[in-house]
N, C-alpha and C positions, 0 to 999 in steps of 0.2 A: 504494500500500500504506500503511495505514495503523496505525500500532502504537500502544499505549494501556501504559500501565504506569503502576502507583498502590502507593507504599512509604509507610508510617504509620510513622515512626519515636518513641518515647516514651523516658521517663528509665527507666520502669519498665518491663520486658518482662513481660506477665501473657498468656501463651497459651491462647488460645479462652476469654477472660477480660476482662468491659470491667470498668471501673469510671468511677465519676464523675468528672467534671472540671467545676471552675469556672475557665472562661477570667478572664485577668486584663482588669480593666478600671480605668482611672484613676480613675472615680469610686465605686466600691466597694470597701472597703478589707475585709480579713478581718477577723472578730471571730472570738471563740476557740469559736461552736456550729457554724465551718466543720472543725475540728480535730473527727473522728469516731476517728481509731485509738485503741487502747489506749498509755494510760502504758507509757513504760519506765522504772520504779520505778531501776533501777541505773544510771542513763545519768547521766553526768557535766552533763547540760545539763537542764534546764525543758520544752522544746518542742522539737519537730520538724515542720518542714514537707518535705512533697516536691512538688515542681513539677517540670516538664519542659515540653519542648517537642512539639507534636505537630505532624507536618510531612507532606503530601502533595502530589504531584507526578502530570503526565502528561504527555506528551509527543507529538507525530504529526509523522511525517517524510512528505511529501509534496513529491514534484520536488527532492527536494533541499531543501526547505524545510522547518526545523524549528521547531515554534511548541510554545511549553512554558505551562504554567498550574500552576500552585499556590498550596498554602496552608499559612500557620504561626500557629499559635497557640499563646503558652504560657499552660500550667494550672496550677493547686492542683490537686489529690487530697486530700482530705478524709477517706477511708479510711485514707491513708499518711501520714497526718500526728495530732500527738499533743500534750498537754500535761499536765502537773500544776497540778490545779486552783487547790490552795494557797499554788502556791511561784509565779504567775506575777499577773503586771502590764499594763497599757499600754503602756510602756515596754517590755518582752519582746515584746510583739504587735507593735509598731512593729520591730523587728528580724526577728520571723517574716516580715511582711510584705517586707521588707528583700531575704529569699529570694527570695519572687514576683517582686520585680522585677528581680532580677537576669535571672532564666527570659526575663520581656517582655522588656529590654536585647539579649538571644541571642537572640532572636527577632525584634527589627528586626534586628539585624545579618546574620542570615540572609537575611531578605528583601532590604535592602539589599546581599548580596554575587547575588543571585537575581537581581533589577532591573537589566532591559535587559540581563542577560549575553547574550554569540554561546557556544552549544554548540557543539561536533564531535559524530559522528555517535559517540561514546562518552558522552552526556550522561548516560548512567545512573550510569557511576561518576564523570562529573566531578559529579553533582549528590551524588552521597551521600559525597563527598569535601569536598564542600563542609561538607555538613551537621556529617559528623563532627569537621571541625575547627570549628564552631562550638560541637559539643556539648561537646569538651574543652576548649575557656577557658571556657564557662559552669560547669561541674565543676569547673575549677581556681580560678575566679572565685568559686564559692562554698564551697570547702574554704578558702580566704584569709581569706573574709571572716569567718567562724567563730575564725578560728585569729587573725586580727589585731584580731578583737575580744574573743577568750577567750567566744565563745556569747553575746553583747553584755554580760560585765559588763567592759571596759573602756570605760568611758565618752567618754573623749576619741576614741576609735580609733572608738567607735559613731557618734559625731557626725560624726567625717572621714569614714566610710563612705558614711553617711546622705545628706551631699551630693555624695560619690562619684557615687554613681548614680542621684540626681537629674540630677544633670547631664548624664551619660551617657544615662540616658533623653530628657532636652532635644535632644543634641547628635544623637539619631536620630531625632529625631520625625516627621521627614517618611516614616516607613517604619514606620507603628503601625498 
């Protein structure tokens, strides 16, 4: 018997509804004509990106044998995402982007907590258990970094960030 099961998990739930995504890649960096949403004229910050992660999964249980396959990639949304034309910089874009790769960082770590695991014959919720706890330090990971760098005008806190998660990206590379 063979069983098949395939969950898309996203930051944004948009039912019977795609929208665009630009996977992250190290050598293409955002410019501000990937930022499609509207302004939010009131919003205490400059720019908004939304990224997530998109995660799918299958699974087949045969003899007792469970052999699993998936895939994670995080994205930009360029719909959900926004800036004020006047009020931003290079410097702001380089913190937008900041966002994206926080998303990539949760996205090796996914894959790295995925890599070579042994399932039990429950791998559906050990795998979306998984996921979920990856999705909330990514969520929590990026309300921080907002909040310890005041939307990046702390400078110093932007710069500490900055190689934060370079490094972090470094220290997971083998799972990109």
């Amino acid at each position: 018997m063979k069983l098949l099961f395939t969950l898309i998990f996203t930051f944004l739930l948009f039912p019977q509804h795609t929208f665009e995504k630009i996977p992250w890649n190290e050598n293409q960096k955002l410019t501000w004509d990937d930022f499609r949403g509207n302004p939010v004229p009131s919003a205490s910050f400059v720019a908004s990106t939304n990224t997530g992660i998109s995660f799918t999964y299958s699974y087949s249980i045969k003899n007792d044998e469970i052999s699993v396959e998936y895939s994670v990639e995080s994205f930009f949304n360029p719909e959900g995402s926004w800036f004020i034309p006047e009020k931003v910089n290079p410097y702001i874009l380089k913190h937008e982007q900041a966002h994206f790769d926080i998303s990539e960082l949760h996205a090796r770590m996914l894959r790295k907590n995925l890599s070579g695991r042994k399932f039990s014959k429950k791998i559906k919720s050990e795998i979306e258990t998984i996921y979920q706890q990856i999705e909330q330090k990514r969520r929590a990971m990026q309300t921080k970094f907002d909040a310890e760098t005041d939307h990046s005008r702390n400078e110093e806190k932007e710069i500490f960030w900055q190689k934060n998660i370079a490094n972090q990206l470094a220290e997971y590379e083998s799972w990109k």
